[in-house]
C-alpha atoms as a printed R data frame, in Angstrom:
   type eleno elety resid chain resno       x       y       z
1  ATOM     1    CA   UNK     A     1   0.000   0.000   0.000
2  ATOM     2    CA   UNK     A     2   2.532   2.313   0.895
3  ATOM     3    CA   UNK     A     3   4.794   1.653  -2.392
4  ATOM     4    CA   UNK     A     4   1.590   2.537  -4.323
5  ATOM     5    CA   UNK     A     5   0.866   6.065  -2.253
6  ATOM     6    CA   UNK     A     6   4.326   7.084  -2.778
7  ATOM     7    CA   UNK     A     7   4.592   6.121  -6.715
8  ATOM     8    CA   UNK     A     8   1.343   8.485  -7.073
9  ATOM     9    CA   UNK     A     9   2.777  10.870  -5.194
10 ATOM    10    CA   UNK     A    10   5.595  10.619  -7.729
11 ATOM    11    CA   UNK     A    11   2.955  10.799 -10.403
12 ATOM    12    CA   UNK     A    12   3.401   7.150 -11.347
13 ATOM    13    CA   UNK     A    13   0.524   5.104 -11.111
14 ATOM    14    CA   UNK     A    14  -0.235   2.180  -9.470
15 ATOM    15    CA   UNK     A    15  -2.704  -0.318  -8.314
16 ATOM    16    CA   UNK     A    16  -3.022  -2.071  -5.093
17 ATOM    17    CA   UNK     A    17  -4.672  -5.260  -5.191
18 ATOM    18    CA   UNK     A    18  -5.878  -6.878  -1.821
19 ATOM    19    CA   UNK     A    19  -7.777  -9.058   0.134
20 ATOM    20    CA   UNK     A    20 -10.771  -7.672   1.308
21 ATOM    21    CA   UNK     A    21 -10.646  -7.978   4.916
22 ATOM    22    CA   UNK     A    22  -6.934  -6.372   4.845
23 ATOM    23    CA   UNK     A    23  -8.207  -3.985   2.245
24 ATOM    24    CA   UNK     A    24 -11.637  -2.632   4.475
25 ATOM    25    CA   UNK     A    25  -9.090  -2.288   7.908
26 ATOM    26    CA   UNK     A    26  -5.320  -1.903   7.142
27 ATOM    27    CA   UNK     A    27  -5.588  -0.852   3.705
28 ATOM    28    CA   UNK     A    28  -7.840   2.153   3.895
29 ATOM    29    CA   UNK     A    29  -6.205   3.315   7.241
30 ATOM    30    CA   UNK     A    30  -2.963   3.486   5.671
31 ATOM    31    CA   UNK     A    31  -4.508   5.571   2.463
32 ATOM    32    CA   UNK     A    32  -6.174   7.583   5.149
33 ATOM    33    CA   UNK     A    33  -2.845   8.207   7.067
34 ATOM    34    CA   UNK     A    34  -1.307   9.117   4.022
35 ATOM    35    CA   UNK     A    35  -3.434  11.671   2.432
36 ATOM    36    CA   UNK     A    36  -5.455   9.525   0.051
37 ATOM    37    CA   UNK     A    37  -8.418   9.438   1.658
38 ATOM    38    CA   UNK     A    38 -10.163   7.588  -1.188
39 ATOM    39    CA   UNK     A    39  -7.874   5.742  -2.938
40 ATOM    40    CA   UNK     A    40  -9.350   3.131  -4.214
41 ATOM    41    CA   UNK     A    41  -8.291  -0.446  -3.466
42 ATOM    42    CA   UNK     A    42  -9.331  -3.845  -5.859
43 ATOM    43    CA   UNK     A    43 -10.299  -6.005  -3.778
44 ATOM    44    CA   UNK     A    44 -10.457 -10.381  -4.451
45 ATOM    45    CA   UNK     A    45 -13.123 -12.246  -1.849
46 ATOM    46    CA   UNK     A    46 -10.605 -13.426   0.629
47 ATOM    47    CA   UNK     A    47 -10.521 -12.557   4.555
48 ATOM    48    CA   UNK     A    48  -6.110 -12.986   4.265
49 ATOM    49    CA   UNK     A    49  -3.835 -15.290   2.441
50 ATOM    50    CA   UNK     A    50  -4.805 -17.930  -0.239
51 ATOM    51    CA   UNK     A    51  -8.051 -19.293  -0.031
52 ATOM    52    CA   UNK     A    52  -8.614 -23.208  -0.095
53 ATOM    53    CA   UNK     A    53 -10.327 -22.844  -3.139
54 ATOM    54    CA   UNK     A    54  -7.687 -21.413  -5.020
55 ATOM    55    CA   UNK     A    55  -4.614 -24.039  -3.824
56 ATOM    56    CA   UNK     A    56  -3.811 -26.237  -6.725
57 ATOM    57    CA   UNK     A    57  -6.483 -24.922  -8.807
58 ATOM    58    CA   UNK     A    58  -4.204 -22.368 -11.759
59 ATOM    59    CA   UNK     A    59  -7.856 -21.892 -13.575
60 ATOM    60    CA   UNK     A    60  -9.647 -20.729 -10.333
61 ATOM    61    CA   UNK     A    61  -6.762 -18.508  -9.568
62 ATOM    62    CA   UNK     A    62  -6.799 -17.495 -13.586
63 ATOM    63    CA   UNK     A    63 -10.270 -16.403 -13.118
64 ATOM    64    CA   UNK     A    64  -9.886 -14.159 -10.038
65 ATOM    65    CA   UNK     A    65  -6.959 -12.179 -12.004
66 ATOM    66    CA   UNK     A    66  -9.601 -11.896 -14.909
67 ATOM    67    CA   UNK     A    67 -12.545 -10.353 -12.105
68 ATOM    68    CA   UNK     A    68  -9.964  -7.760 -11.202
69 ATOM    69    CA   UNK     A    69  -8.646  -6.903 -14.389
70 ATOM    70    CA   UNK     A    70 -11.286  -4.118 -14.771
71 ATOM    71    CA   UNK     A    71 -10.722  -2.727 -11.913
72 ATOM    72    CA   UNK     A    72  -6.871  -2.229 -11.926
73 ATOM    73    CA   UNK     A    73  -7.093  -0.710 -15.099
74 ATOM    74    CA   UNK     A    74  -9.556   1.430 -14.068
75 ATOM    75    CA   UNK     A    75  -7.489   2.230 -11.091
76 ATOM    76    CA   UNK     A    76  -4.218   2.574 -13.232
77 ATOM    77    CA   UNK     A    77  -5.995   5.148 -15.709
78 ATOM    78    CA   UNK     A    78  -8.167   7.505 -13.390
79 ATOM    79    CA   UNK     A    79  -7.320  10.813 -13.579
80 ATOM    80    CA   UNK     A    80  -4.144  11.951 -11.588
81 ATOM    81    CA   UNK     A    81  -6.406  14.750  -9.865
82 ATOM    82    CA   UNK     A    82  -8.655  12.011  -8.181
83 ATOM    83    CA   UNK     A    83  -5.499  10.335  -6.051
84 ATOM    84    CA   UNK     A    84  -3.504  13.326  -5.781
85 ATOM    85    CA   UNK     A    85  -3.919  14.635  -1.793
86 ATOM    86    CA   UNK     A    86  -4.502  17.784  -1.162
87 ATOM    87    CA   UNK     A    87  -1.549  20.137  -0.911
């Protein structure tokens, strides 16, 4: 989280891609702290680490990357203006 904050900061964007329940607590608090209030986080439906569902399964883990596709790019081309903090 805090590599992506400080490559916007640099004006080089990035995506942060985490598990929900790290992305709701630890993730947004660390945006927060930082001056990014809203930065916006992709999340995958996991409360930490892999979930059993995923282990040994590349086409389950294939398909998550595909659901949050969208999102990253959509992260990764937002307008500068909507990460930036305020000065």
């Amino acid at each position: 989280m805090l590599d992506a904050l400080t490559m916007e900061r640099r004006g080089i964007p990035a995506a942060v891609i985490a598990a929900e329940k790290l992305a709701t607590t630890t993730g947004k608090a660390m945006a927060r702290m930082q001056g990014f209030p809203d930065y916006p986080i992709v999340t995958i439906p996991s409360d930490m680490g892999v979930p059993d569902e995923y282990r040994g399964k590349p086409e389950a883990v294939e398909r998550l990357a595909d659901s949050a596709c969208e999102r990253v790019v959509a992260v990764l081309t937002c307008s500068a203006a909507e990460l930036t903090p305020p000065a």
